[in-house]
VEXDREN-2710 file (C-alpha; in Angstrom, 1 decimal):
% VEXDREN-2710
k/r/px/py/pz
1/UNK/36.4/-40.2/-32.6
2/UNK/36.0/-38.1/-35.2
3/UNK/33.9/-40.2/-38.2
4/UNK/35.1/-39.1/-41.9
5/UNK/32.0/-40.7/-44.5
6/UNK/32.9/-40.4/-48.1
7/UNK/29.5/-39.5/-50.0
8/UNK/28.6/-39.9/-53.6
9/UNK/30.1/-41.6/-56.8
10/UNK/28.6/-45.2/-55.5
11/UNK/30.5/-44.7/-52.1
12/UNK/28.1/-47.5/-50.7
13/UNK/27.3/-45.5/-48.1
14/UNK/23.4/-45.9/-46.5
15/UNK/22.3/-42.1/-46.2
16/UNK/20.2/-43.1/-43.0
17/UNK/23.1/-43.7/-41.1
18/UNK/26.0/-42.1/-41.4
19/UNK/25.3/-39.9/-39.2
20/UNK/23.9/-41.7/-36.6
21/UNK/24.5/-41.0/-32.8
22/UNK/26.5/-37.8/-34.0
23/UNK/26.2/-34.7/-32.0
24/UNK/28.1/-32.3/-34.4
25/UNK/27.8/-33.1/-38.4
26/UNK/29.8/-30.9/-40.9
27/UNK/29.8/-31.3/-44.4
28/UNK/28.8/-29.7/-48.1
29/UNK/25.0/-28.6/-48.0
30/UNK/24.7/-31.2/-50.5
31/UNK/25.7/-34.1/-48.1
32/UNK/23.7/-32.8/-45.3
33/UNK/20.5/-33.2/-47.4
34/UNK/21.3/-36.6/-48.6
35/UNK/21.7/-38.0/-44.7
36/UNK/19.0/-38.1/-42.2
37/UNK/20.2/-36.2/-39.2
38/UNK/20.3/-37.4/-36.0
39/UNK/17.6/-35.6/-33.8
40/UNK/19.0/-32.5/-31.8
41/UNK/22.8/-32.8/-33.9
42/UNK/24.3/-29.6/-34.7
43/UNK/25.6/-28.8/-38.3
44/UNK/28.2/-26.9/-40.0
45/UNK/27.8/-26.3/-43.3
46/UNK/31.2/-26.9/-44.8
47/UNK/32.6/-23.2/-46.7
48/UNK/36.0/-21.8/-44.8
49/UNK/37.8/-24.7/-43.3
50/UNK/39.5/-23.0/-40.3
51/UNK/35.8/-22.2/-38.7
52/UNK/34.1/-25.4/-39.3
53/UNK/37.7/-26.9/-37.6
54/UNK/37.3/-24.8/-35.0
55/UNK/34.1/-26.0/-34.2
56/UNK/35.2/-29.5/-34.4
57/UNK/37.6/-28.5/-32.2
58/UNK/35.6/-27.8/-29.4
59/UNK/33.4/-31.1/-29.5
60/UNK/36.0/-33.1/-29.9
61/UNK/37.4/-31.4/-26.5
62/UNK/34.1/-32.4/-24.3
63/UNK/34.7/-36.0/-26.1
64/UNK/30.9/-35.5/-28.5
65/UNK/30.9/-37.4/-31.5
66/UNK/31.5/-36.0/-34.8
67/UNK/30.6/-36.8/-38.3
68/UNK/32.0/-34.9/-41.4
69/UNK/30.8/-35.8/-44.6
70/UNK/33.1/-35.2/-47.5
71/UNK/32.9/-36.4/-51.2
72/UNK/33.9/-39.8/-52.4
73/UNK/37.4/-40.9/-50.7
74/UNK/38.3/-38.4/-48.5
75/UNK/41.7/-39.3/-47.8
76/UNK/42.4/-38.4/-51.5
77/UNK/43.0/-34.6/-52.1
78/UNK/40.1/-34.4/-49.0
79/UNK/39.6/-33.4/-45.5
80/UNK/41.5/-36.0/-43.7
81/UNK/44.7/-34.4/-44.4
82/UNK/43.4/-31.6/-42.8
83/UNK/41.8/-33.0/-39.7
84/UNK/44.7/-35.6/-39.0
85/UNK/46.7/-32.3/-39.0
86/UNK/44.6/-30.9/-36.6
87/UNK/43.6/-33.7/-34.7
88/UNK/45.9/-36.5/-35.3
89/UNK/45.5/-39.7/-37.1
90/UNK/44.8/-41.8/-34.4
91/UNK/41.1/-39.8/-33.6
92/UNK/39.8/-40.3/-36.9
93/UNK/37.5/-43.5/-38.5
94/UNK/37.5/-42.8/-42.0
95/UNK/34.9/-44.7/-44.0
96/UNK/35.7/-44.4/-47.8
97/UNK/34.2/-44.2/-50.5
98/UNK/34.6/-44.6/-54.4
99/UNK/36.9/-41.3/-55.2
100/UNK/35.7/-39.2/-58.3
101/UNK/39.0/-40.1/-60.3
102/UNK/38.5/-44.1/-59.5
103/UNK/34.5/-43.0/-60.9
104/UNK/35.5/-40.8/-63.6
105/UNK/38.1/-43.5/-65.2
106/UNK/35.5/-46.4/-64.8
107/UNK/32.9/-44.4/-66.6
108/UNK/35.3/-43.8/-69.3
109/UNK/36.2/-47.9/-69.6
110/UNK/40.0/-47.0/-68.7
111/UNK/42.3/-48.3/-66.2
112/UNK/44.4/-45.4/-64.1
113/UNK/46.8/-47.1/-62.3
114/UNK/49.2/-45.2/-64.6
115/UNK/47.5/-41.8/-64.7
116/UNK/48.7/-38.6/-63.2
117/UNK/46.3/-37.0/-60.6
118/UNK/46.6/-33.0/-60.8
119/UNK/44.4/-31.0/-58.2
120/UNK/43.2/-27.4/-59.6
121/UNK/41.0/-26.7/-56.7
122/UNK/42.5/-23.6/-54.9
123/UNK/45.4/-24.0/-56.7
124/UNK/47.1/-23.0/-59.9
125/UNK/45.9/-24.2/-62.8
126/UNK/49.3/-23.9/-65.0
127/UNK/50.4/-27.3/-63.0
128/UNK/47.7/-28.9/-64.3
129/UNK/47.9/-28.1/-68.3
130/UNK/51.7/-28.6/-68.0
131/UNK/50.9/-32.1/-66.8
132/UNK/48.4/-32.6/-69.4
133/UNK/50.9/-31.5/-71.9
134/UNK/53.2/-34.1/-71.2
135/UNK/51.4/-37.2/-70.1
136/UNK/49.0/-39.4/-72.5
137/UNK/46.2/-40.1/-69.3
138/UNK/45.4/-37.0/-67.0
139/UNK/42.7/-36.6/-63.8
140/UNK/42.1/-32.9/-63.2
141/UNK/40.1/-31.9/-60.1
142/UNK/38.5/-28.8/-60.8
143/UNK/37.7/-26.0/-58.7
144/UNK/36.1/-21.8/-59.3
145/UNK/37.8/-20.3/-62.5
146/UNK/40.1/-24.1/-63.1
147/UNK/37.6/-26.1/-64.6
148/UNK/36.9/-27.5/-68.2
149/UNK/36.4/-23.9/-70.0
150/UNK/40.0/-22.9/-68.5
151/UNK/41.6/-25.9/-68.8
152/UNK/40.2/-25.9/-72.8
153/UNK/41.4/-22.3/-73.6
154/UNK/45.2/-23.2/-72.4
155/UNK/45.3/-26.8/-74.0
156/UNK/44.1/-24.4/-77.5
157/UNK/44.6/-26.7/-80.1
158/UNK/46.1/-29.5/-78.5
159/UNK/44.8/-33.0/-80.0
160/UNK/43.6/-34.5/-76.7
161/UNK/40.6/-35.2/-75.6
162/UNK/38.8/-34.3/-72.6
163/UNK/36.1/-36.5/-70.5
164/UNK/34.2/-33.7/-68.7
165/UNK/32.2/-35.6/-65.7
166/UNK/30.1/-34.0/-63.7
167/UNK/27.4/-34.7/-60.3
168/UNK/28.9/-38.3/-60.0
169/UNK/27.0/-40.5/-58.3
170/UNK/23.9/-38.7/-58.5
171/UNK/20.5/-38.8/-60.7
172/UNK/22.1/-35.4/-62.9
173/UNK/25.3/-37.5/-64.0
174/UNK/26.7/-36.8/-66.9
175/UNK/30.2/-38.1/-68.8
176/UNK/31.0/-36.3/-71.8
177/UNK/33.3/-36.7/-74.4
178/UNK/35.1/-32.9/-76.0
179/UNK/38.0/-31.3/-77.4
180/UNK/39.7/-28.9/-75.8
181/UNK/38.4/-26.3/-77.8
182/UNK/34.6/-27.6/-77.6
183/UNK/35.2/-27.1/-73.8
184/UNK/36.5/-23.6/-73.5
185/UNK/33.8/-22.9/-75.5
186/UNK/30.8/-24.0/-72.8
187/UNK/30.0/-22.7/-69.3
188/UNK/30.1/-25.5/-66.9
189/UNK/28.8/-24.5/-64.0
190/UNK/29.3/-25.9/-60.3
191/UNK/28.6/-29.7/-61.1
192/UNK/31.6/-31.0/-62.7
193/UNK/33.7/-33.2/-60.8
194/UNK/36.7/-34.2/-62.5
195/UNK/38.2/-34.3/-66.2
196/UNK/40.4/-36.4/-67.6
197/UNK/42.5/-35.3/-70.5
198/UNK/43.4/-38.2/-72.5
199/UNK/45.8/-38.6/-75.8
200/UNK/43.6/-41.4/-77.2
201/UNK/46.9/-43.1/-78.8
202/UNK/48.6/-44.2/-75.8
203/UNK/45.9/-43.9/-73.0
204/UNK/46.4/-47.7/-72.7
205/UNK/49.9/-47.7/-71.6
206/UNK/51.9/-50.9/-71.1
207/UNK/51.3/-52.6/-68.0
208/UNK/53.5/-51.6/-64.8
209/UNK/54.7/-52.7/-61.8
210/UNK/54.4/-49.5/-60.1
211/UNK/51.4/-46.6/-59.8
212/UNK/51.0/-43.1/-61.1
213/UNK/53.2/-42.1/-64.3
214/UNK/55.7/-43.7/-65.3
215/UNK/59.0/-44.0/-63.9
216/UNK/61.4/-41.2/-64.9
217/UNK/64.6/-42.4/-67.3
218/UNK/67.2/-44.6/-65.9
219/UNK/69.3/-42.5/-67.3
220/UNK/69.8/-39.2/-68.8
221/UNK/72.7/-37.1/-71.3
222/UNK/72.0/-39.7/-73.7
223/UNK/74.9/-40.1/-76.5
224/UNK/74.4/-37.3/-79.5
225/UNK/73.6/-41.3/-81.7
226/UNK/70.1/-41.3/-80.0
227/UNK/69.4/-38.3/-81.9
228/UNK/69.0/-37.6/-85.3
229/UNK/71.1/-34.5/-86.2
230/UNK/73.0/-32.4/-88.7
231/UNK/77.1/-32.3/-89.5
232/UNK/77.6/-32.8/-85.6
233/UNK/74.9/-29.6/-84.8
234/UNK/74.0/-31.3/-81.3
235/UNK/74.1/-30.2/-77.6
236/UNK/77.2/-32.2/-76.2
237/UNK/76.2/-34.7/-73.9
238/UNK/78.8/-33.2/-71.1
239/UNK/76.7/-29.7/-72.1
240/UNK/73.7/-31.3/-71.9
241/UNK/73.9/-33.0/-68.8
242/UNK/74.6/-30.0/-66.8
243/UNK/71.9/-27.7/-68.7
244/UNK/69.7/-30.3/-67.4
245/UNK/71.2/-30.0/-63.8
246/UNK/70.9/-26.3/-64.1
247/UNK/67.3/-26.4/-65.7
248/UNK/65.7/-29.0/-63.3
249/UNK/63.1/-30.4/-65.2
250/UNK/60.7/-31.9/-63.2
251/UNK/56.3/-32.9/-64.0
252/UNK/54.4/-29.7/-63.8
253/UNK/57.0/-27.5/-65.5
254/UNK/57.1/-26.0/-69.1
255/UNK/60.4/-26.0/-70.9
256/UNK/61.7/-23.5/-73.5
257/UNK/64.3/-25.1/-75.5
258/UNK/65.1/-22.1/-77.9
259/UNK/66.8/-22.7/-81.0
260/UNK/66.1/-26.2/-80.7
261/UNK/68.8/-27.6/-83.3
262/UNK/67.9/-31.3/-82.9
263/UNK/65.8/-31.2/-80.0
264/UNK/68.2/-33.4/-78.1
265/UNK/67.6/-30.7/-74.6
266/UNK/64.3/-30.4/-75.3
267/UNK/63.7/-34.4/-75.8
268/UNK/65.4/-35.2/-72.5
269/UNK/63.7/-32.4/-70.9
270/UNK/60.2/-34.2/-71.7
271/UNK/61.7/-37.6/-70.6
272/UNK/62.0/-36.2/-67.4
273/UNK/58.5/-35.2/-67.3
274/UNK/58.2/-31.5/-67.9
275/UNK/55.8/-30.1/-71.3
276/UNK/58.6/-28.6/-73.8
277/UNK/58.5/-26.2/-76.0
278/UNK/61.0/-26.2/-78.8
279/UNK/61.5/-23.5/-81.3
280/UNK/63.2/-23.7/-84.1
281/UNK/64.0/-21.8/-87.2
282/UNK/64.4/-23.7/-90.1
283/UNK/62.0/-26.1/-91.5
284/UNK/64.3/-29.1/-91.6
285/UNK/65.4/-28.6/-87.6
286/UNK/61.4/-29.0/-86.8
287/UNK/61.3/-32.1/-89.0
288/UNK/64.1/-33.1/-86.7
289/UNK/62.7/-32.3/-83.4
290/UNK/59.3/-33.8/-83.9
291/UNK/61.0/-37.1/-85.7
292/UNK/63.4/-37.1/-82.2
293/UNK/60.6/-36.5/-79.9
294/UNK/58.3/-39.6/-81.6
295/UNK/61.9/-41.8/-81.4
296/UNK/61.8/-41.6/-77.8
297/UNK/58.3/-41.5/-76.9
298/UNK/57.5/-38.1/-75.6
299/UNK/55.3/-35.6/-76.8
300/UNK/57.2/-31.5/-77.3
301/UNK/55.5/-28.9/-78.9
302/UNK/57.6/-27.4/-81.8
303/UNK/57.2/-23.9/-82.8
304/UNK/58.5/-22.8/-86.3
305/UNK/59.7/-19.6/-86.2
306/UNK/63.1/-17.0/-85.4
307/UNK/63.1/-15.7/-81.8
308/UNK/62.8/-13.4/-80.3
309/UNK/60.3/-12.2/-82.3
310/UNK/58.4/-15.5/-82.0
311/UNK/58.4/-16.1/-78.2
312/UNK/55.8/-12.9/-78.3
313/UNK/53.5/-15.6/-79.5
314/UNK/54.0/-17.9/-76.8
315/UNK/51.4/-17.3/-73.5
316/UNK/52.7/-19.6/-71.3
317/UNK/55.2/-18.5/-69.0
318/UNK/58.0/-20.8/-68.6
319/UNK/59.5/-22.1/-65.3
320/UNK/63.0/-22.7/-67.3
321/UNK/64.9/-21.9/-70.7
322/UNK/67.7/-23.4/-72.4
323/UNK/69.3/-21.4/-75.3
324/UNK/70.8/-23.4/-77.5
325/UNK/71.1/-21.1/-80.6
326/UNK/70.9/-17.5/-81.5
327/UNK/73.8/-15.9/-83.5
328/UNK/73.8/-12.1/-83.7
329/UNK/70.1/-12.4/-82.0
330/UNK/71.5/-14.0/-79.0
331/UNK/71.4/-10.8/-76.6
332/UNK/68.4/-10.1/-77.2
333/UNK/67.3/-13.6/-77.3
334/UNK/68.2/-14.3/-73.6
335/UNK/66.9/-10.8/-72.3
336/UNK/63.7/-11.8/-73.3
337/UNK/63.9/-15.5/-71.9
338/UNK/65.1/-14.1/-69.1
339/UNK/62.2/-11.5/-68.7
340/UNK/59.9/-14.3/-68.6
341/UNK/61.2/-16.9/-67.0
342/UNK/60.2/-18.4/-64.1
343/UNK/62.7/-19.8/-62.7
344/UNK/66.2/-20.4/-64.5
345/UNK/67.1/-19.7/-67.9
346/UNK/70.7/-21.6/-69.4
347/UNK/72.5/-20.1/-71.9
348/UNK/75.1/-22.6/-74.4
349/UNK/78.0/-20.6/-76.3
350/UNK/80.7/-22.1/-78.5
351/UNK/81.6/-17.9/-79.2
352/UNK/83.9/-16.5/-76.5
353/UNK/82.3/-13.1/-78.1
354/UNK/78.6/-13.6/-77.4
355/UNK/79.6/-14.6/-73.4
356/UNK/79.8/-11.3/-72.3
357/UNK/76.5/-9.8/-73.8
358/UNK/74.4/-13.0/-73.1
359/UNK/75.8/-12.2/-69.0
360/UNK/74.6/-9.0/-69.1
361/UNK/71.5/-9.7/-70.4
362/UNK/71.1/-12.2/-67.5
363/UNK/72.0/-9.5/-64.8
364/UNK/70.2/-6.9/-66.1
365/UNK/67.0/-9.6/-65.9
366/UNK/67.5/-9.3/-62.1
367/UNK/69.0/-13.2/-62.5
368/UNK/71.7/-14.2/-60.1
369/UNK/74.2/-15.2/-63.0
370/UNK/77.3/-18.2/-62.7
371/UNK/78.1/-20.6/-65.3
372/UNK/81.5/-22.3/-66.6
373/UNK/84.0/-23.3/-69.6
374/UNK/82.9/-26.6/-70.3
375/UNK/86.3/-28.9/-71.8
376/UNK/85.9/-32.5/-72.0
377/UNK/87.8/-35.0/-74.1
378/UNK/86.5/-38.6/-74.7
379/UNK/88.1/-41.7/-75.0
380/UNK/89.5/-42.8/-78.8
381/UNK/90.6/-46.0/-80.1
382/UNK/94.0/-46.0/-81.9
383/UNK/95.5/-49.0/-84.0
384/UNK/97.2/-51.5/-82.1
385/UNK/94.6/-51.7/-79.7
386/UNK/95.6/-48.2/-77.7
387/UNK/93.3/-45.4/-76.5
388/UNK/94.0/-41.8/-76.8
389/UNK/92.1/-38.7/-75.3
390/UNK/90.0/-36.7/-78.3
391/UNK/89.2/-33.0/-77.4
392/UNK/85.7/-32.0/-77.0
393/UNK/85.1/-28.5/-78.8
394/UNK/84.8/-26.1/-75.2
395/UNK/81.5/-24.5/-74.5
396/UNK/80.3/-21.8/-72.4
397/UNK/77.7/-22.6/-70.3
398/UNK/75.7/-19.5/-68.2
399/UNK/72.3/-19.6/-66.1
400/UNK/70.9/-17.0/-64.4
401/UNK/69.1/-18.1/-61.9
402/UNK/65.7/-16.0/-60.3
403/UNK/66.7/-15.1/-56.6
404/UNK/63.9/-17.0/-54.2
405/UNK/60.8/-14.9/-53.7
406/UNK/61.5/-12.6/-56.2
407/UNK/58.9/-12.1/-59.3
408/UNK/59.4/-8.4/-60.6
409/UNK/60.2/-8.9/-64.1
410/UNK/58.4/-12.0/-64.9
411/UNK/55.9/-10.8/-67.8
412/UNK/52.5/-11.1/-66.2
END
């Protein structure tokens, strides 16, 4: 058997014996000084995985015990993923202990049963912010060049807070309490072991039957009355529902919706769990998109401002777009969503003109480009209790899609 100890944040674990009778004992050099050894055990200081595995490997073939030592529960974002890979389930006794989420939260006085859990170690940080974005209660494992500094400088101004906790479980712990701002300003260092980004206002979420955030929408394409809007200036809820099909919105993706109008795609793109951005041009159109975003409970950023010239002063790459608005800009609107975007960008056209300039700029984006002539008609009441069909105004609906693989073109 292969013994997994968790170590640390009060992982009740007695540091004279988790190793014992162990012939081979890998782990952190930190976790190799806090256990006595046993006498004539070989160790493996834990740095590149595939050696120290290898090593395992070869005990665990002449049937010698093994001990690894890995922080708090490892069997969350740990090493037993890794070894049951390797090994298989069956040849590991994993001992838990307290993970540093489940240490961090109860230092900070808040339940998590309804928090998201993002790891940044080894991995790209933009998940992580996105997620932040878009959900009030956040648990961010860090890792080198994804820790509280980074994490600070891409949140910018952003009103959460951040609980910075570092060396759990030992005598150097500390829990503090910054903005986003405070922490990009600060070096760090090695010791921190998870932060939570919390929006204050709604980190006490109702109570839930099930874990982890909440449940995405029972539905979606909500009817243009659950937005406020102006003189019928709304993304159809046949458009909308298969600009959301197109744009896949999904937690851990950031959302243009350009030329936001209402807000109505950029709403329902939140509801589905991705951070939005909507920009908008006129004053009264942000009044609208932040009053629709608060209606339904979702937080979207809303930037004031005519693109294109105002997507220059937005960093963050997006995974999709939705154009929703343009007018003689629209060209050049969608070349430049479409030079940045990630993933998909959808294009929405009442004007049979604009369709064949806003498809070029798709194409010559490197997008794969389809799309379709969207005619619906609803269902009307008459007098005399009779129902007629009422015509829809048709819309063009393009996406370009970015071919699998391919990243040329995304702005850097």
């Amino acid at each position: 058997m292969i013994t997994v100890v968790g170590m640390g944040a009060s992982s009740g674990a007695a540091p004279g014996a988790v190793a014992a009778g162990a012939e081979l004992v890998v782990g952190g050099r930190r976790h190799l000084d806090a256990v006595r050894l046993p006498e004539g055990a070989r160790t493996v200081v834990l740095g590149a995985l595939a050696p120290a595995l290898d090593t395992v490997a070869e005990y665990v073939a002449e049937e010698r015990p093994v001990t690894v030592l890995a922080s708090g529960d490892p069997g969350f974002f740990g090493i037993v993923r890794a070894l049951a890979e390797r090994f298989g389930p069956e040849r590991l006794d994993v001992r838990p202990g307290v993970s540093s989420v489940a240490a961090a939260f109860a230092r900070a006085g808040l339940p998590w049963d309804d928090a998201v859990v993002a790891s940044a170690h080894g991995r790209d940080l933009r998940t992580a912010v996105n997620l932040c974005r878009a959900h009030p209660k956040v648990a961010v494992l860090t890792g080198p060049g994804a820790g509280p500094a980074e994490l600070g400088t891409a949140l910018g101004s952003d009103r959460r807070v951040l609980v910075v906790a570092s060396a759990l479980g030992s005598a150097g712990e500390r829990v503090e309490r910054v903005t986003p701002a405070e922490a990009a300003a600060r070096d760090w260092g090695a010791a921190v072991s998870v932060v939570l980004c919390l929006d204050e206002a709604r980190a006490l979420g109702p109570v839930r039957a099930l874990a982890g955030p909440r449940p995405g929408p029972a539905g979606w394409a909500l009817d243009e009355a659950e937005f406020a809007h102006r003189d019928s200036m709304i993304t159809k809820f046949e458009v909308r529902a298969l600009a959301l099909a197109r744009l896949g919105p999904r937690p851990g993706d950031l959302v243009w919706d350009v030329g936001a109008g209402s807000g109505s795609v950029a709403v329902e793109c939140a509801r589905l769990g991705a951070a939005v951005t909507a920009v908008e041009r006129t004053p009264d159109g942000v009044g609208r998109v932040r009053a629709n975003a608060a209606a339904h409970g979702v937080d979207v950023r809303v930037v004031h401002g005519a693109a294109p010239a105002v997507l220059g002063g937005l960093d963050e790459e997006p995974d999709a777009v939705f154009v929703g608005g343009g007018g003689r800009e629209l060209p050049a609107i969608v070349a430049e969503c479409a030079r940045r975007a990630r993933r998909v960008v959808v294009v929405a056209m009442a004007a049979l003109d604009r369709v064949p300039a806003a498809r070029q700029a798709l194409l010559d984006a490197g997008l794969d480009c389809d799309g379709v002539l969207l005619q619906s008609s609803r269902l009307a009441p008459l007098p005399g209790d009779v129902t007629r069909l009422a015509a829809t105004n048709p819309v063009f609906l393009l996406w370009g899609v970015r071919p699998h693989g391919r990243t040329e073109g995304v702005a850097p």
